[in-house]
N, C-alpha and C positions, 0 to 999 in steps of 0.2 A: 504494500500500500504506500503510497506517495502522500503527504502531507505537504501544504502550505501554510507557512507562518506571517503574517503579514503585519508589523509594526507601523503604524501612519502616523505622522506628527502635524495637527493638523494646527491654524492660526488664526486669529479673528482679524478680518478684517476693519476696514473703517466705518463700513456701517454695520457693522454687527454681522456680517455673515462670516461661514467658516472658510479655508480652504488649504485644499492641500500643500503642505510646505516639505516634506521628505518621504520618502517611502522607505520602507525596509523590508524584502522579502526575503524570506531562505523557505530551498525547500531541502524534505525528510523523508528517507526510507524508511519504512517503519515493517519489522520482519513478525508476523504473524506468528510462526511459529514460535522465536524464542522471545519473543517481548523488547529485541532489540530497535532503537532506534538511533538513525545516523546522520548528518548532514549530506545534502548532496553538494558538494563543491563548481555552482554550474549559475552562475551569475548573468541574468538577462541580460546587462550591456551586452555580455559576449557570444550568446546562446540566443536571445530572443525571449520571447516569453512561453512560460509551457503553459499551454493550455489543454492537454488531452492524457489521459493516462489510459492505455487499455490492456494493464495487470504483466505486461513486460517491457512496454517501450510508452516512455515517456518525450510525450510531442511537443516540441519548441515552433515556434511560428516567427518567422523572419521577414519581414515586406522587404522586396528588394526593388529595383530601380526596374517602371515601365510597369509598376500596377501588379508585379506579379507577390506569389508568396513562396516561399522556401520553407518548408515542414523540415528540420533536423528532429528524427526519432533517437531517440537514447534507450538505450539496453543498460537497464537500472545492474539486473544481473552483471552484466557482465562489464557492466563501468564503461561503456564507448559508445560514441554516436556510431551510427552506420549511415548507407546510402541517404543522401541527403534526398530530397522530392521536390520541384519545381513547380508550382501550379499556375496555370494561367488564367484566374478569371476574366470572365468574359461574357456570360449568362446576363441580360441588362435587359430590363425592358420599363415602358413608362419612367426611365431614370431611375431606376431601382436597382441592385445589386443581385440580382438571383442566382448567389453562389454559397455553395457550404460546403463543409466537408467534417464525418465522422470518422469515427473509428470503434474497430470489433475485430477481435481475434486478429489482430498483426496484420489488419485489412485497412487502407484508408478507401474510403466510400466519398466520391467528390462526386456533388452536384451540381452543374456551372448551366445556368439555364433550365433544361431538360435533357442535357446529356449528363450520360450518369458514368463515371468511370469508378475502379475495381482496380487497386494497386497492391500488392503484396510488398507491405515494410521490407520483410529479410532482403528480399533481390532487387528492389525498386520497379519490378516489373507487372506491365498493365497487365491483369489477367481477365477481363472485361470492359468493354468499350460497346456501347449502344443507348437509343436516344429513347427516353417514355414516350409512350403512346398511349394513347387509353380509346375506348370505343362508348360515343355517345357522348352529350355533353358537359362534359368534367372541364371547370374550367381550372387550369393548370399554370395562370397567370405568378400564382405567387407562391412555391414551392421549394421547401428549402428539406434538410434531411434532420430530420429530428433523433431518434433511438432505434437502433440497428438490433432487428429482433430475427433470432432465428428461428425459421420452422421445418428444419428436420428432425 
């Protein structure tokens, strides 16, 4: 289990409201089995922010230059990032953003519009590529990926 700690040093302003003046994040292993918990040594300036855990790789998120984002997965086990993931959003409609991306079982599930892609973290490779359809009228304007449930 991954843990976030989040210290906020917040400041009044001049009319009485608050706002943020420092942040302090660390994040923590925390081992189920023995009760052990660790710091993980892995500093947003240089990492990004993690935002996704899915029970062995822990997801940093990176905006890089021309709109795109760069996923670096970490392998908590085994202490190292691996293949880094490039995504190119692009899913836009009425000026809206129509992109997401989950994760399940060392799966990233990205949905950029209504094309739905299928990336295996270990290898970095796409193992599904195709666009939803649906029959009748479903309107599908505003579709993002919420909770990746399996049914086998």
């Amino acid at each position: 289990m991954v843990i976030r700690a989040t210290d906020v040093l917040l400041e009044e302003g001049l009319n009485g409201d608050f706002h943020e003046k420092e942040r302090d994040e660390g994040l923590y292993r925390y081992d189920i089995k023995n009760g052990e918990l660790s710091e993980l040594d892995l500093p947003s300036e240089e990492y990004g922010h993690a935002n996704r855990f899915d029970g062995k790789y822990l997801y940093f998120e990176q905006p890089t230059e021309g709109e795109q984002l760069l996923i670096k997965p970490y392998d908590i086990v085994e202490e190292k990032f691996i293949n880094d993931i490039e995504l190119h959003p692009s899913g836009q409609k009425n000026h809206q953003m129509t992109f997401s991306y989950e994760v399940y079982d060392q799966k990233l599930y990205v949905l950029n519009g209504l094309n739905l892609k299928v990336i295996d973290v270990a290898t970095g490779e796409t193992i599904y590529e195709g666009e939803i359809v649906t029959k009748g009228n479903v309107d599908l304007d505003q579709v993002r990926l919420d909770t990746i449930i399996n049914f086998d």
